[in-house]
C-alpha positions in Angstrom: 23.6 51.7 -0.5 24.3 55.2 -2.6 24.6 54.7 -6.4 27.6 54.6 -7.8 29.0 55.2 -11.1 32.2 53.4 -11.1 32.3 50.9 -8.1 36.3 50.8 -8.6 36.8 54.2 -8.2 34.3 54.5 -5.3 35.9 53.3 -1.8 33.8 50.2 -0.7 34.5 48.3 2.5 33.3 45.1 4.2 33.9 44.7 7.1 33.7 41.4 8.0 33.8 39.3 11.1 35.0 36.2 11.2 34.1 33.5 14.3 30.4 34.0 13.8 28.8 31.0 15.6 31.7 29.9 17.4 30.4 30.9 21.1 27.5 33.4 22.5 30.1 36.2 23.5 31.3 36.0 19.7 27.8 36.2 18.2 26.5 39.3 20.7 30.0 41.2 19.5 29.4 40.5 15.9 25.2 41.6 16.0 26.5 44.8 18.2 29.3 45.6 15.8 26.4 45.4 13.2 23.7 47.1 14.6 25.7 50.1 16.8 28.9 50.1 14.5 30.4 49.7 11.2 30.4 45.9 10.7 28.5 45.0 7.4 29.3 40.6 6.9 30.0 38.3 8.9 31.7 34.6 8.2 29.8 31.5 10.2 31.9 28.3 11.6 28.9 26.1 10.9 30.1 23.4 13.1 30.6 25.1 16.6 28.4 25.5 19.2 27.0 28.7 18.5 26.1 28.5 14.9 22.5 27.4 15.3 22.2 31.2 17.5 24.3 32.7 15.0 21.8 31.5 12.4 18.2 33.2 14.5 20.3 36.3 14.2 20.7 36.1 11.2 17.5 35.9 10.2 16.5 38.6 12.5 19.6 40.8 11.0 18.5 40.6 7.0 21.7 43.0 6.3 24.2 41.6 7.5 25.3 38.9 4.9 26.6 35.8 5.7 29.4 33.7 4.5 31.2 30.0 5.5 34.3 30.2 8.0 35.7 26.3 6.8 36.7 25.0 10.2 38.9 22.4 9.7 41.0 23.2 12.8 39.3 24.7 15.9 41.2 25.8 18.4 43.9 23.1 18.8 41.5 20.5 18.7 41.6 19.5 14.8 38.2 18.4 13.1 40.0 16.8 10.3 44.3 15.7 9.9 44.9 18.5 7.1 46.9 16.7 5.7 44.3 14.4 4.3 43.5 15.9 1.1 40.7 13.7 0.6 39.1 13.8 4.3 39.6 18.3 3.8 37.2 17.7 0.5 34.7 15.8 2.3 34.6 17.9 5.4 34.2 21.4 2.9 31.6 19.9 1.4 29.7 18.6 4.6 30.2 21.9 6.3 28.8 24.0 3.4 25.8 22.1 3.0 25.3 21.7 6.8 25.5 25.9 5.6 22.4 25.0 3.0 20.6 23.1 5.4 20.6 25.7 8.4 20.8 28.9 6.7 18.1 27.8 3.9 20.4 29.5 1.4 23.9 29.9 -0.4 27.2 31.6 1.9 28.1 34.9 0.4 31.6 34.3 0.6 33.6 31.9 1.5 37.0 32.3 3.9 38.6 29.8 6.8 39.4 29.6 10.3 43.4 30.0 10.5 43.3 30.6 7.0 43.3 27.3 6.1 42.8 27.7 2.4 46.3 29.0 2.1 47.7 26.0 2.0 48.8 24.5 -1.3 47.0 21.5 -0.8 43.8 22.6 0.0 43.4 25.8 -2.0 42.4 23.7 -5.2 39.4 22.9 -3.0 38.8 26.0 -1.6 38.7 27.1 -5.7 36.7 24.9 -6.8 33.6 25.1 -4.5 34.0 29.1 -4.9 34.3 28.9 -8.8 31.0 25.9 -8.6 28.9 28.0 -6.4 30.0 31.3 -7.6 31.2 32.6 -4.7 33.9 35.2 -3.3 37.0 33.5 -1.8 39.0 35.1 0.2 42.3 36.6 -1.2 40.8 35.0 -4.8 38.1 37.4 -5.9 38.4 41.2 -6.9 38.3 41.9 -3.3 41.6 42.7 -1.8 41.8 41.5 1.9 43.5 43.5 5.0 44.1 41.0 7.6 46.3 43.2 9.7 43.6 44.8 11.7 44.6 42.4 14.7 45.9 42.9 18.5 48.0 39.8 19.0 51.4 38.4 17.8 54.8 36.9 18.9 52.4 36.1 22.3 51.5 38.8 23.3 48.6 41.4 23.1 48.8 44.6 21.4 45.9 46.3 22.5 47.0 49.7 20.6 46.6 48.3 17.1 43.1 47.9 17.3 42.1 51.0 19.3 40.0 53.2 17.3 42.8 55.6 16.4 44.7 52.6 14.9 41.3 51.9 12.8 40.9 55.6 11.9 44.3 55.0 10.8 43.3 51.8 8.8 40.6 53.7 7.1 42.6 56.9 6.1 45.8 54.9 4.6 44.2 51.0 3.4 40.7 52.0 2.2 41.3 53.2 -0.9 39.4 53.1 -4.1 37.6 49.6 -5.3 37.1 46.8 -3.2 38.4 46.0 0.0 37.6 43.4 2.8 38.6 44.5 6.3 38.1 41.6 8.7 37.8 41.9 12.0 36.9 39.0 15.5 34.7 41.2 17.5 33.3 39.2 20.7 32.5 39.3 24.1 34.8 36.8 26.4 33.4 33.8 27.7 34.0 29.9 28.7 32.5 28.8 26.0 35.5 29.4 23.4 38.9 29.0 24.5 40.4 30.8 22.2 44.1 32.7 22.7 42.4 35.8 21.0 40.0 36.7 23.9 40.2 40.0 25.9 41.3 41.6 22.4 38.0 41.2 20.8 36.4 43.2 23.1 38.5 45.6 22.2 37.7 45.8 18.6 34.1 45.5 19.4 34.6 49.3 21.2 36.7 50.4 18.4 34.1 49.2 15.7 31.2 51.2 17.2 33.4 54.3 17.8 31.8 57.3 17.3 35.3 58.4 15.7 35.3 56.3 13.4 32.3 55.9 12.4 32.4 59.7 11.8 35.5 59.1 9.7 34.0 56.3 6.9 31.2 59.4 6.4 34.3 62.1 6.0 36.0 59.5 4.0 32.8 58.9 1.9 33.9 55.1 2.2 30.6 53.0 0.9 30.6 50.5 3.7 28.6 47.2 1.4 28.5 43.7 2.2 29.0 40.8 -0.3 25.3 40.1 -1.2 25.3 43.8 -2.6 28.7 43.4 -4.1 26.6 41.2 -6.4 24.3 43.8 -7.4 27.4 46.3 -8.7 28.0 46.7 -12.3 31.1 44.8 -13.7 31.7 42.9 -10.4 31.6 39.0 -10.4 33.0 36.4 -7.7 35.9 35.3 -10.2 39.5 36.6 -9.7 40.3 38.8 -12.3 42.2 37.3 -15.0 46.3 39.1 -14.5 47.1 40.4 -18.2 
C-alpha cells in the first residue's frame, strides 16, 4: 500500500469477490484472481459447502480480507422465508458468528447473496449489525459500489461485458477518485454449485488476471486496497457519511 495524502482524491479500488465458500471451483477462482490478478477482498457464504476450504485459504492468503456474504437465499433453495423479519434477524446473527467461530475474527465487510439487504425489511438489520460491529455495508458506507461488472441478464450470457477490454473500460470511466468497490464472481465451474452464473465466471477469472489490465490499474495509478486497510486511511470510518 503507497501512502497517500488524501485517500479521496487518490483512486482506490476493491475488488471484491463475492461467492467465496460456496463450491471448490469458486474458491480456486477467487485465490487465483488474488494471487495472479487484481482481486484484493473477497465476501464468504458461511453456510455453504465450501466455506470451511474457503476459510484454510484464507489463512494461507493473509491479504486478502474477508467479509460475510448473508445467505439467506441460496440458489432457489431458501434458508429462511424472507419474509420473516424475525427468522432473517436470527439467521444474520447465527451466520455471522458461525463467521467468529470459523474465521477466529470479525468480517471486514458485510454484503449479501442476491442482495438481500436491499430490501426494506431487512435493511434495518443489515444496519444495525454493520453500525454494532463497525463494519462496511454494502451500498451504506463511503464506498460507492459498481455492480455492473456482470455477463448475464434477461437470460442470457453476455460474455463481452466482462472480457478484459470491457474491464479496461470499467477502470478508465468508473474508477475515479475516492473509494470504490468493484465486485466481481470469479470461479471455476463445477457440480457442486448449481448456480445460473456458471461458464461466465470463468470468464471473469481470465479477465481479472489480464496482463492488460492489470497493466492498466498501474497506468491508471488506481491504489488497488482491501477493506482491512481501508481502516488504516486517515478520515475513513465504516459509517455512511452523514448527506448535508
Amino acid at each position: 500500500m503507497r501512502l497517500m495524502t488524501d485517500p479521496h482524491e487518490t483512486r482506490i479500488c476493491i475488488v471484491n469477490g463475492d461467492d467465496f465458500g460456496a463450491s471448490d471451483g469458486v474458491n480456486r477462482g477467487i485465490i487465483e484472481a488474488h494471487r495472479d490478478g487484481i482481486l484484493t477482498s473477497a465476501s464468504l457464504m458461511i453456510n455453504m459447502p465450501g466455506a470451511e476450504q474457503a476459510v484454510g485459504l484464507s489463512a494461507a492468503n493473509p491479504e486478502l480480507s474477508v467479509g460475510l456474504h448473508v445467505n439467506f437465499t441460496n440458489e432457489g433453495d431458501p434458508v429462511i422465508d424472507i419474509a420473516d423479519v424475525a427468522a432473517a434477524r436470527v439467521e444474520l446473527n447465527r451466520q455471522y458468528q458461525l463467521f467468529l467461530e470459523l474465521m477466529g475474527r470479525p468480517p471486514t465487510h458485510i454484503d449479501s447473496h442476491h442482495n438481500v439487504h436491499r430490501m426494506p425489511h431487512l435493511l434495518p438489520l443489515f444496519l444495525d449489525l454493520a453500525e454494532a460491529e463497525k463494519l462496511f455495508l454494502r451500498e451504506h458506507s463511503p464506498v460507492r459500489y459498481f455492480s455492473t461488472f456482470y455477463g448475464q441478464w434477461d437470460g442470457e450470457s453476455h460474455p463481452e461485458h466482462i472480457s478484459p477490454e470491457r474491464l479496461v473500460t470499467v477502470l478508465e470511466t468508473e474508477i475515479g477518485p475516492g473509494l470504490t468497490e468493484l465486485a466481481c464472481h470469479p470461479g471455476y465451474v463445477t457440480d457442486e454449485f448449481a448456480s445460473e452464473y456458471a461458464v461466465e465466471r470463468e470468464v471473469e477469472l481470465r479477465s481479472l488476471c489480464s496482463s492488460v489490465v492489470k497493466r492498466r490499474v498501474v497506468e491508471l495509478d488506481i491504489e488497488l486496497l482491501n477493506y482491512a486497510q481501508l481502516r488504516t486511511l486517515p478520515g475513513v470510518s465504516a459509517a455512511r457519511p452523514v448527506q448535508s
